[in-house]
Structures are given as C-alpha cells and as structure tokens.
C-alpha positions as CSV (number, residue, x, y, z in Angstrom):
1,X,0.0,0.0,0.0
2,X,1.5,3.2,-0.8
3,X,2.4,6.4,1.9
4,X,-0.8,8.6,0.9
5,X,-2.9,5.6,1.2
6,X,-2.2,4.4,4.4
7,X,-1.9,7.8,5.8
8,X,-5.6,8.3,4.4
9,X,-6.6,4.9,5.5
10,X,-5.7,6.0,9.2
11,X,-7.4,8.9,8.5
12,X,-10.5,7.4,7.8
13,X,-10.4,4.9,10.5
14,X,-9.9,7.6,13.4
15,X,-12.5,9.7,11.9
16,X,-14.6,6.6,11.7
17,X,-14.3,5.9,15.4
18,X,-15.1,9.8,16.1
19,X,-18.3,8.9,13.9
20,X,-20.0,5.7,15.5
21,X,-19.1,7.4,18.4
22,X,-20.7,10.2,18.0
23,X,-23.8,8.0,16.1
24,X,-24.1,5.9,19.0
25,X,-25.1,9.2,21.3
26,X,-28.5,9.5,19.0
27,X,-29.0,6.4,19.0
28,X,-32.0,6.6,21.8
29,X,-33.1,9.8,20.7
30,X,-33.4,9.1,16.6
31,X,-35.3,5.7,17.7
32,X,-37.8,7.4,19.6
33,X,-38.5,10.3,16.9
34,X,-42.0,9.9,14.2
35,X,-41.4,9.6,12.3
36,X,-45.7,20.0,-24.5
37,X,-48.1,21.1,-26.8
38,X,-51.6,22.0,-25.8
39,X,-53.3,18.7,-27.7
40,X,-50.5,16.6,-26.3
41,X,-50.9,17.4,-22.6
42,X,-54.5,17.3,-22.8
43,X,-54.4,14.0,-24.5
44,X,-52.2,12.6,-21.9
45,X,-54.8,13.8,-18.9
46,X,-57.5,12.3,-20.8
47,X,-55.9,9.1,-21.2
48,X,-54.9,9.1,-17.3
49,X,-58.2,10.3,-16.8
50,X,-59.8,7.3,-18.1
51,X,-57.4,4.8,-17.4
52,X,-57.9,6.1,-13.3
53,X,-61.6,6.3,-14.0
54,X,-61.5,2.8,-15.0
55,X,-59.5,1.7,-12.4
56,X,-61.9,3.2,-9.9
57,X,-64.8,1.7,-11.6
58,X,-63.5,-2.2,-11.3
59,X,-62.1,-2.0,-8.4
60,X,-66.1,-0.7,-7.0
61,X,-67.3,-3.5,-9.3
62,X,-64.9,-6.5,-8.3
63,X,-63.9,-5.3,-4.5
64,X,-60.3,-4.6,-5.3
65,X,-57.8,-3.0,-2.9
66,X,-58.1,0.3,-2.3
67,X,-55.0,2.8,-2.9
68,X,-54.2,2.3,1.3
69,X,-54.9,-1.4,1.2
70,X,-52.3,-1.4,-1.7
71,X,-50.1,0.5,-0.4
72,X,-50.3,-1.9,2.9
73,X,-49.7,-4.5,0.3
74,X,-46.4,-2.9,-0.8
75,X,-44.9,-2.3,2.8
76,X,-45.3,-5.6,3.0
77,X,-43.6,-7.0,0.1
78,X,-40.5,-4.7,0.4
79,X,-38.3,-4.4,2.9
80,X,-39.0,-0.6,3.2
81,X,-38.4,1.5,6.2
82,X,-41.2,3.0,8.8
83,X,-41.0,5.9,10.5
84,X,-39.3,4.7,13.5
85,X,-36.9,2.9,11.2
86,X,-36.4,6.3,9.0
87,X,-35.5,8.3,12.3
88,X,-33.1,5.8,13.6
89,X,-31.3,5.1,10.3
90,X,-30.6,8.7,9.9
91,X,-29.7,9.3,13.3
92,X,-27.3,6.4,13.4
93,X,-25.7,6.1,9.8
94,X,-27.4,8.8,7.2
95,X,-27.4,12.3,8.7
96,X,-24.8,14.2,9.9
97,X,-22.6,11.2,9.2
98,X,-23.3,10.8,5.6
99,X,-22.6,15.2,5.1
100,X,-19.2,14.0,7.1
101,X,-18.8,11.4,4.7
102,X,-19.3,13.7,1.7
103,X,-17.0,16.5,3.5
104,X,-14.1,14.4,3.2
105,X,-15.2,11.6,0.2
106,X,-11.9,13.3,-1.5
107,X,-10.6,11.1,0.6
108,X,-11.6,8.1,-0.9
109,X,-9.8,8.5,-4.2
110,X,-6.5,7.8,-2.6
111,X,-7.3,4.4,-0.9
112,X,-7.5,1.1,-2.4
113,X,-10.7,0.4,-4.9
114,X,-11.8,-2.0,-2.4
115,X,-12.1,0.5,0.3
116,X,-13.3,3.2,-1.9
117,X,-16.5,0.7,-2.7
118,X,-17.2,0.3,0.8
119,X,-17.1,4.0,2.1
120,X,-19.0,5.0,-1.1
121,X,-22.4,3.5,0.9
122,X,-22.2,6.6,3.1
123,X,-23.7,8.3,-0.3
124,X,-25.6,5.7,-1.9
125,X,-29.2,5.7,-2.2
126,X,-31.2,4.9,1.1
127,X,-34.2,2.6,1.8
128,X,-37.4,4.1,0.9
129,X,-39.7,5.2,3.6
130,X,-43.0,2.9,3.5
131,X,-46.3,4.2,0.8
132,X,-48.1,4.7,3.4
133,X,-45.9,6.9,5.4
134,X,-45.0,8.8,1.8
135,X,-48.8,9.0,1.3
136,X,-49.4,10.6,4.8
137,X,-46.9,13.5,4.7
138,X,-48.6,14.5,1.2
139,X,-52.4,14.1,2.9
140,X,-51.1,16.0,5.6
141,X,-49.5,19.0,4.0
142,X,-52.3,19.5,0.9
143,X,-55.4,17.7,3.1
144,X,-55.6,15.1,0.4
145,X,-54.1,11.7,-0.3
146,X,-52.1,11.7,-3.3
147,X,-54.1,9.9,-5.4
148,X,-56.8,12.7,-5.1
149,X,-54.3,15.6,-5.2
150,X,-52.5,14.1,-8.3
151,X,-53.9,12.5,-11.5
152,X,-51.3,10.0,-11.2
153,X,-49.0,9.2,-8.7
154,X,-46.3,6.4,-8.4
155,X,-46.5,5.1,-4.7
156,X,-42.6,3.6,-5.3
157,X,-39.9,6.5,-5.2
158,X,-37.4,6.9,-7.9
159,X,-35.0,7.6,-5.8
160,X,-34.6,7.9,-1.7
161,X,-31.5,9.9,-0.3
162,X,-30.3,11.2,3.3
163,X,-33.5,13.6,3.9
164,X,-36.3,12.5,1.8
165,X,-37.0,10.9,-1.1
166,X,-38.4,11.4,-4.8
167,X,-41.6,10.4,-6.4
168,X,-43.3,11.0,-9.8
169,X,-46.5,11.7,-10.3
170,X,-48.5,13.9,-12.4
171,X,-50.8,17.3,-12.0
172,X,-54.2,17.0,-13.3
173,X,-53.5,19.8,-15.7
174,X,-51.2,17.3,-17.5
175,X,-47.6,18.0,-16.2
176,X,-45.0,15.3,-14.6
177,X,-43.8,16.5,-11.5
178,X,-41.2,15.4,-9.4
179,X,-42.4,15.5,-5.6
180,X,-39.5,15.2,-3.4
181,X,-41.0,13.9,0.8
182,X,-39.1,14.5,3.4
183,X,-38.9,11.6,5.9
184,X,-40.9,11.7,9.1
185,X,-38.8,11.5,12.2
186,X,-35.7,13.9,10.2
187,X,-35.9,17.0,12.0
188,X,-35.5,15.2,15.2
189,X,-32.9,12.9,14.0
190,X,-30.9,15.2,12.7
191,X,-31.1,17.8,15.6
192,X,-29.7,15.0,17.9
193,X,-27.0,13.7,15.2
194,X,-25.7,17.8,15.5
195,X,-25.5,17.8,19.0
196,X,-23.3,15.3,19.2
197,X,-21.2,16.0,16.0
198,X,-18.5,18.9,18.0
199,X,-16.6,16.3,19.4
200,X,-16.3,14.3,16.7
201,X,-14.9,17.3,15.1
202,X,-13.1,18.2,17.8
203,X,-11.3,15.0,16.9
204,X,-11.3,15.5,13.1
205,X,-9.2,18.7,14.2
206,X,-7.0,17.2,16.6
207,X,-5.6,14.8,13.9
208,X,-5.2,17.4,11.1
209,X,-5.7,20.7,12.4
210,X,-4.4,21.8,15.8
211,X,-6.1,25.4,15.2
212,X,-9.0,23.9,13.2
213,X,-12.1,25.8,14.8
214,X,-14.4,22.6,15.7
215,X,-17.2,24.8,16.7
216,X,-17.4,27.4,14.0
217,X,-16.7,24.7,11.4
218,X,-19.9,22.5,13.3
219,X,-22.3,25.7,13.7
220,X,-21.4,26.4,9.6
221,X,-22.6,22.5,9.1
222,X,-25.5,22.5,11.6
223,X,-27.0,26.1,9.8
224,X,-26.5,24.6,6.5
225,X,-28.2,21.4,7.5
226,X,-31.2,22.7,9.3
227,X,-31.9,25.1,6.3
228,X,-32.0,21.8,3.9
229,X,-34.6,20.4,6.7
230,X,-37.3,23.0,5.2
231,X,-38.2,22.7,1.7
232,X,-39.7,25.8,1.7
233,X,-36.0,27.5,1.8
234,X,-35.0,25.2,-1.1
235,X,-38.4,26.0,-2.7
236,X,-37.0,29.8,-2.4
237,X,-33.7,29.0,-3.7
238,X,-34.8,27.0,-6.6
239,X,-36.5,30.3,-7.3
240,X,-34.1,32.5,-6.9
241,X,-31.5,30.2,-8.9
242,X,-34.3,29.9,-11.7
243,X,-34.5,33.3,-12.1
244,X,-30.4,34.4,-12.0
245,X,-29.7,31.5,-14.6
246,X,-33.2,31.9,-16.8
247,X,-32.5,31.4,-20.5
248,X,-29.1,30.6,-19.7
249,X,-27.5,28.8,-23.2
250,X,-26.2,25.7,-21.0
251,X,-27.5,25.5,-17.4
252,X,-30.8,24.0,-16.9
253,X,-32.5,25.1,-13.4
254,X,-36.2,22.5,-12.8
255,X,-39.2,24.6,-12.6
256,X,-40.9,24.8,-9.5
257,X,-44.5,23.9,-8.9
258,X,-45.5,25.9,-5.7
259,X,-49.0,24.9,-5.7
260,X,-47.9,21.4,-4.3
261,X,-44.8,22.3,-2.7
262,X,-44.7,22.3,1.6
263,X,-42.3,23.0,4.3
264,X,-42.1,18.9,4.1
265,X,-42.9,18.6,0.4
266,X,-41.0,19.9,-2.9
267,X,-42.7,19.5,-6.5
268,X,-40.7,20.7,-9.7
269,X,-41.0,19.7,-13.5
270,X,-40.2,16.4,-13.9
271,X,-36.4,15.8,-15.8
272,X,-35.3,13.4,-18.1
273,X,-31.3,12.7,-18.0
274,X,-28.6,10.8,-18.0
275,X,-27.4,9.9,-14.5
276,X,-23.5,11.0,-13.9
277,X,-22.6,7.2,-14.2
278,X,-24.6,6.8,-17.6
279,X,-23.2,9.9,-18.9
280,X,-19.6,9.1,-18.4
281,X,-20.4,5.7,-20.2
282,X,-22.1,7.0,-23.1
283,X,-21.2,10.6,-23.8
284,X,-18.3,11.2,-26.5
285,X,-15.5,12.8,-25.1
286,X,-16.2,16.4,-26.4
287,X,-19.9,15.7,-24.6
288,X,-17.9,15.4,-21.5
289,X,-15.9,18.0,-21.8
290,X,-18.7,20.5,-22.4
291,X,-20.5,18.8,-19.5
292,X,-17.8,19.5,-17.3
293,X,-17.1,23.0,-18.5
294,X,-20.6,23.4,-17.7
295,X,-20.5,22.3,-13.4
296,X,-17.3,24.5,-13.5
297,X,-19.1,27.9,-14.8
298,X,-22.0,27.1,-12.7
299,X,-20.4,26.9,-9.6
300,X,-17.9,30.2,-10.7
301,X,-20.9,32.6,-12.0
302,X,-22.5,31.5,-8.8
303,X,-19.8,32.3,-6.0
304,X,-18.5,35.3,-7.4
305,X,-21.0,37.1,-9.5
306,X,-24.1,36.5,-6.8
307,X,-22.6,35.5,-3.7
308,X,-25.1,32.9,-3.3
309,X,-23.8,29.2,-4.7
310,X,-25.1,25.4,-4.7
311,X,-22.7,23.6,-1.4
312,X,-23.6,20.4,-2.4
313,X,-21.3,19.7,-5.7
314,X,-22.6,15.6,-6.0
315,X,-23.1,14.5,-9.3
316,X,-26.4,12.6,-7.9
317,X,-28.1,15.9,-8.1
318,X,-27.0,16.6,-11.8
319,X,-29.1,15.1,-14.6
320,X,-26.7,15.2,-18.2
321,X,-27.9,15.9,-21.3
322,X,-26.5,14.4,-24.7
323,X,-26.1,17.9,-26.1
324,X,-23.7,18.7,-23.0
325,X,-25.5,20.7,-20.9
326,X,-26.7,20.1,-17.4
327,X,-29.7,20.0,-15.2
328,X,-29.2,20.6,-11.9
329,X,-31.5,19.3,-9.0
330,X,-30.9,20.2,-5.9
331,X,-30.6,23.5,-3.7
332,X,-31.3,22.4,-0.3
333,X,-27.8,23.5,0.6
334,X,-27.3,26.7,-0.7
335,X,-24.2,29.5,1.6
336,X,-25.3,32.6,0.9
337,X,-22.0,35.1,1.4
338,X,-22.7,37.3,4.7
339,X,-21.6,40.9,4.3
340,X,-17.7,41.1,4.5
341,X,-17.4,36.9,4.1
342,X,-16.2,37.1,0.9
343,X,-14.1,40.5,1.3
344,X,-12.5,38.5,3.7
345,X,-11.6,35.1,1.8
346,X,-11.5,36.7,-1.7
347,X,-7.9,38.3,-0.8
348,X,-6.2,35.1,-0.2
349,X,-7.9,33.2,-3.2
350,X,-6.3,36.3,-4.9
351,X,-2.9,36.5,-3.7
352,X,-3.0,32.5,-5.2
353,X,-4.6,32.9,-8.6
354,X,-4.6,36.1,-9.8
355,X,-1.2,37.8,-8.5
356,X,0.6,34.4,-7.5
357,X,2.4,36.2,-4.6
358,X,4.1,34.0,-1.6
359,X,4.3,37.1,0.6
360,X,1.1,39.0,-0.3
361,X,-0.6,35.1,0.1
362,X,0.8,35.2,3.5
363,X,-0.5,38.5,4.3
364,X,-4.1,38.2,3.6
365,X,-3.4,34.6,5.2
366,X,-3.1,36.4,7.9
367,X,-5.8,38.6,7.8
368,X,-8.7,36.2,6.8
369,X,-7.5,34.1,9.7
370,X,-6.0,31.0,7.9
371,X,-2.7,31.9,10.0
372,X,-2.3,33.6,13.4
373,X,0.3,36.2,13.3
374,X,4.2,34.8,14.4
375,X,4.1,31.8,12.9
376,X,7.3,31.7,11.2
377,X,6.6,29.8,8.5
378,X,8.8,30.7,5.2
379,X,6.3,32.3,2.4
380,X,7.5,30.4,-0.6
381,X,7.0,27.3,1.8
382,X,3.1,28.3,2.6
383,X,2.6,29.0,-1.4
384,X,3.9,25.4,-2.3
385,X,1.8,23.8,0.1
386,X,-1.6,26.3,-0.2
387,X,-1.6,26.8,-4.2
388,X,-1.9,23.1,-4.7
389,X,-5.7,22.4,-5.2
390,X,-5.5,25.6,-7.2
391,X,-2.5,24.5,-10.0
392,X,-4.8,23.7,-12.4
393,X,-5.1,28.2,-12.6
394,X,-1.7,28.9,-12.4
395,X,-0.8,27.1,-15.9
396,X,-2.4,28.2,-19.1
397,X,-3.5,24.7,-20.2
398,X,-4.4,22.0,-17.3
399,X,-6.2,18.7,-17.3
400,X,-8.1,17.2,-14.2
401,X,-7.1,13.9,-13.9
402,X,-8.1,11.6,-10.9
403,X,-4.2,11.2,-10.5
404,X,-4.1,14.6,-10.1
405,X,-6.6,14.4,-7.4
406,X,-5.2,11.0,-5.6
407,X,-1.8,13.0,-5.5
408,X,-2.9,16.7,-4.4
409,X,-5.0,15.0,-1.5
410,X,-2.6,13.0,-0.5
411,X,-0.2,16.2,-0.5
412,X,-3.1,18.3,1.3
413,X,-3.4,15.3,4.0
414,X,0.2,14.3,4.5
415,X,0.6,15.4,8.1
416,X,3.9,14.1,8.7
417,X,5.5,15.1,5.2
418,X,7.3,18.0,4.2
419,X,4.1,20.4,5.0
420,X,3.4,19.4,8.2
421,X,4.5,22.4,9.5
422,X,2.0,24.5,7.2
423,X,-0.5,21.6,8.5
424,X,0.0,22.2,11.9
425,X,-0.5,26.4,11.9
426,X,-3.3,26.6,9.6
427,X,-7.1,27.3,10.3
428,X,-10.2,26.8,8.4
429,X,-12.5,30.2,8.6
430,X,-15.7,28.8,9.2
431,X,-17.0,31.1,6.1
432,X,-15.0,29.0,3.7
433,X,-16.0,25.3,4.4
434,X,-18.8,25.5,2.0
435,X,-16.5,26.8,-0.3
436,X,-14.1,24.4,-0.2
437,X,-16.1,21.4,-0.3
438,X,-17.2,23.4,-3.7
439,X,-13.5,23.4,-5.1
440,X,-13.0,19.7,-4.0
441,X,-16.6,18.5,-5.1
442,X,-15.8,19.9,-8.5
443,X,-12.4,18.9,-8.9
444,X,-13.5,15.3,-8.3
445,X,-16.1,15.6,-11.1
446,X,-13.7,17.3,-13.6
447,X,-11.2,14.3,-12.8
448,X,-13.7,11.9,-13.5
449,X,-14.3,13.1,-16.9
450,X,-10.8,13.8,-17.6
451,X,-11.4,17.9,-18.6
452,X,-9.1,20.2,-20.3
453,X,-9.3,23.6,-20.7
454,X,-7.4,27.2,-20.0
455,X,-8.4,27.2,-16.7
456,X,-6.5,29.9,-15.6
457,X,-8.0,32.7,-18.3
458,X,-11.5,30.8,-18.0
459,X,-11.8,31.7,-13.9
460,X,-9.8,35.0,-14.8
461,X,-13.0,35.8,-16.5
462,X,-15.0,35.8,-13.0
463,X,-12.8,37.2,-10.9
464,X,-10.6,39.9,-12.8
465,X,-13.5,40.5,-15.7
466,X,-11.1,38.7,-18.4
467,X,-12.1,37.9,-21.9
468,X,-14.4,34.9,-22.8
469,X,-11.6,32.3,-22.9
470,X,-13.7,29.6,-24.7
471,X,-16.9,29.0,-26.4
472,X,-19.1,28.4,-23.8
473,X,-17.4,31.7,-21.8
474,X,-18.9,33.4,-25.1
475,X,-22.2,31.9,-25.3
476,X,-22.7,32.7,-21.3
477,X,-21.2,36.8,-22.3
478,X,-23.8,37.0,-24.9
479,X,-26.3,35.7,-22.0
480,X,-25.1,38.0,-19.7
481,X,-25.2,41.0,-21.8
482,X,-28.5,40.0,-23.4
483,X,-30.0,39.1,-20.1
484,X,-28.9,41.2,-17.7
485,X,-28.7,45.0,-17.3
C-alpha cells in the first residue's frame, strides 16, 4: 500500500471511530423520533383520466384494494423503512454522518478500490420510507391523499437519499412533477446527530488541524443542515436560482410547482437525463468536456457574481444531457456570502490565482484568519503547500485527472511530510467550508471526466473581468449582456 494511502486509511479509520461514536449518542433519541403542446398534454390527462376512472370503476365493481390497502400490500412485500426505522437510520448512519462522509469523500480516491467501494455506501441511495408513510406526509401537507391531489401518482420512489425521497406523479392539468418527501422523524434525527457531531470534530481537528475551529466549522454544518430540513428554503432558492440562470444557453435550473410544494414537500417539472454514471459511459469525449465546462461555470458565476452558490457539488443531483448541458436538481444547501465573508476570503484566493504572490498570500493569510500572526513559516513554503488544489489556474493549459486528485490530496493530508509544518499552523474560517467542499466536489467531477481547458484565463474571466476564454465563456457573455442590465 502506498504512503498517501495508508496515511488516508488512518485517517479514515480515526474519523470513523469519532463517527460511531458520535452515532451511538442519538441512537436513543433518533429511535424514539416519528417519524408540451396544448393537444398533447391534454391528450395525456384524458388518457390518465380514463385509465384512473376505469381503475376506480372495477375496483367498485370486483372489490379490489383500495390505494391504502395497496399501499399496505407494498410495505409488506419490500423491505422498506417505517418511521421509526427512517428516524433511527438517519440518526445512526445517514445524517450528519453521511454530510461527514461527503466533506471528506476526496478522501476516498487515494485508498484502495476495495475501500473506496465500501465507504462509497455513506452516499448511496437509502431505503425508501413505507407508501403509506410517503402517502401521509402529502395528505397531511395539501389535506388530500395523493391519489386525489394528483392524477397520477407512483407510490414507489425513484430515488430515496439522506433527507427524503423522490416520487413522480402527475398534475391534473397534465404536467409530470417530481415531488421530493421529506422523511418523518428527520428533523428530530438530525437535531440529535448535530449535537453530538463537536466532538467528533473536535477530533477530526486534533488529527489534522491543531487550530482547526471545531465549533465554527460544526455551527457552519449544523446552519446549513437545518436550512436543507425546510423545503420551503429550497423551494425559495430554486427560485431564486431559476430566475439568475433563466435562458441561460447551458445550465438548466427544474421549474418549480409551488402549488404542491410544503415545508415537508418539494414539487418541480419532472427531468429526463442521464445519471453521472450513464453519462460518463455514453457521452463522447467532447460531450464530456462541455458537461464539465458546464459544473465548473455554474459553480464560478454562482460564487463570485451573486454571492449565493449550490454547497452540495454531488453529481447525484446533476441530470446530463447528450447535447452537454446540465440540469441541476438540488438547492437544499445553498451559503449565501454574509456581508464582509467574501471580502474576507476573496484576498487570499487572490494572492494565489490572480497575482501568484508567496508574501502577499501570507499577508491576507493572515488577515482572513488562515494563520495567526508569528508563525514563522517561510512564504514560498506556505505558497507550495496552499496553491496546490488551485494549479490547475496557475498554468495556461491544465487537465483534471483523478491522479491529479489522488496526488494533491494525498499532498493536502500528509501530516507528517514536508508540509506538516504548514498543516499544523493553519485554520479553516468557518465562512470557507462551504466553499471548499465546492473546489473539491468539483475537482473530483472534472477528474472523472478527464477535462481540459485554460483554466487559468476561463476563472480569470469571473474574478478579474477577463475575456471569454472559450466558447461556452462566449455563449454565457452574450447571456449575460442580453439578459442582464
């Protein structure tokens, strides 16, 4: 096993002990908790029309199940979760764990295959909730059951995640809807899993960071989290993000259907796509690379031009198109810069990028709170070690690789190699965790699809108002000149 690996692998298996420890704590408390064209649509409703009507109609005439006995007949026949089960699953393994899990998944491309396949179950797809239970929360929020409130609506999700999980259905006016259901039991669940989350990073700081700020870094992650909890703030941020990206040439933003959306419910247009795993199977290599261009200008036009940006860069909330661009699902985590955040952190990303100055890095270092003043640490030595997630901009051509990756982590993580000096003085502001899970989210994507570009003139276009540095940085000017005052 090679040096990076191991020292990830211990890594890993300290933070791991922090996190069953930490899981164990909620344990009691989780386990307690409750959980078209005109003619075209209407020729669709019609046709569900009739097909429900007749459905109805036997089902009076023969004695059938009704949609709650069926649904009883499908929590039977799967192995799907009840409330109880929801609440204790996320307190114990989803959770805060699984946002751990995705804070430091960069992890995971520097350990062995076989390891990365285990861990990767902190992000896979979770056990759907019962029909029933599903059924409830959308009776309860719109005083219907779903079968009434929709024309048609498919008890068995299309996908179930750490919060909720995703159904189609469709609106008696004709349109397919996505209606995302938040779990039962969450709220408490995930309250307890926060409480007990400081030591763990308490921990997580004592083997990395010895000035890592556990709280600030925990209160950033518990603000975040509880704002995901209400889909009524992702309902407003899937407007807002609608409205700054609207008739974008590349980025695709779902509509939202606020008729049918709740604090525990969340209906947009329905989106056909390629999954991130189909896409990199399929797509031609240009495809790829436009695809990829694509997550990277989203995330850059987002941070710097409106201070308001998607922290949750997983490509399970992206649905791909064949023509390259990209759909993207989910705002549930959305930082929002606070006045003076980003003067604060915008300096040191400068110093790297823009003016690629060891002293003047060290300065706003300084400043931002990265370093506490009489540190000692040589400039040039603090530049080496600080630039290195950000090479890709310092060269005029660059290619992410997931070598690149596997190397600058295990350069980042190395706490007894040549940095650990660097290692052992430096802070994370709590304003920039967001942000850098952003940069390392994105990284990870671009090295999966293996995308080349001129990275350094592309995000010189966002931050120092450079020329359009490729075709898609002209198509999004024209956008931005057409679309905006």
């Amino acid at each position: 096993m090679k040096k990076s690996q191991a020292a990830s692998l211990a890594t890993l298996v300290a933070l791991a002990a922090a996190l069953s420890a930490a899981a164990a704590k909620t344990r009691q408390a989780a386990a307690a908790s409750p959980i078209t064209s005109r003619f075209s649509r209407s020729a669709r409703v019609w046709k569900l029309s009739a097909r429900n009507s007749a459905r109805f109609a036997v089902s009076k005439i023969r004695g059938a199940a009704s949609p709650a006995e069926r649904r009883a007949e499908l929590d039977a026949q799967f192995a799907i979760r009840t409330a109880a089960d929801v609440a204790k699953e996320l307190g114990e393994m989803k959770g805060v764990l699984m946002k751990a899990g995705q804070m430091v998944s960069f992890i995971f491309e520097t350990l062995p295959e076989e390891a990365q396949a285990a861990l990767a179950t902190l992000q896979a797809d979770a056990a759907p909730m019962a029909p029933s239970l599903a059924a409830a929360v959308v009776e309860r929020d719109l005083g219907q059951p779903p079968e009434r409130v929709f024309l048609d609506w498919s008890d068995l999700p299309v996908a179930a995640a750490s919060i909720g999980q995703v159904h189609r259905a469709v609106t008696h006016d004709g349109r397919d809807v996505a209606v995302k259901v938040q779990y039962p039991g969450v709220h408490e669940a995930i309250e307890s899993d926060l409480d007990a989350a400081e030591a763990m990073y308490a921990m997580f700081s004592a083997m990395l960071m010895k000035n890592f700020d556990a709280k600030g870094f925990v209160d950033e992650l518990r603000d975040r989290m509880r704002e995901e909890l209400d889909y009524r703030l992702e309902a407003q941020n899937l407007h807002e993000f609608g409205s700054l990206f609207a008739g974008h040439p590349w980025v695709r933003i779902p509509e939202l259907v606020d008729e049918y959306s709740t604090e525990n419910l969340l209906t947009t247009e329905w989106v056909d796509g390629l999954s991130f795993d189909e896409f990199r199977r399929v797509a031609s290599v240009a495809t790829k690379q436009r695809a990829g261009e694509v997550i990277w200008r989203f995330a850059q036009h987002a941070v710097n031009r409106h201070g308001a940006f998607n922290g949750d860069p997983h490509p399970g909330n992206y649905r791909f198109h064949h023509d390259g661009s990209v759909t993207f699902l989910d705002f549930g985590l959305v930082k929002r810069w606070s006045p003076g955040e980003w003067d604060s952190l915008q300096p040191t990303l400068d110093a790297v990028i823009v003016h690629r100055d060891p002293e003047r890095l060290v300065a706003a270092m300084e400043q931002s709170g990265f370093l506490s003043a009489g540190h000692g640490l040589d400039a040039g030595h603090v530049f080496e070690y600080v630039s290195s997630p950000y090479v890709p901009y310092l060269t005029d051509e660059f290619t992410f690789t997931r070598q690149w990756m596997i190397d600058t982590i295990a350069k980042m993580f190395d706490v007894q190699g040549p940095h650990a000096d660097v290692i052992e003085c430096l802070n994370m502001p709590s304003s920039f965790v967001i942000l850098d899970r952003v940069v390392w989210g994105v990284n990870a994507i671009l090295g999966k699809l293996e995308v080349h570009g001129p990275f350094r003139a592309m995000l010189l276009e966002y931050v120092a108002n450079g020329e359009p540095a490729t075709d898609l940085g002209a198509a999004e000017a024209a956008w931005r000149a057409g679309a905006r005052p």
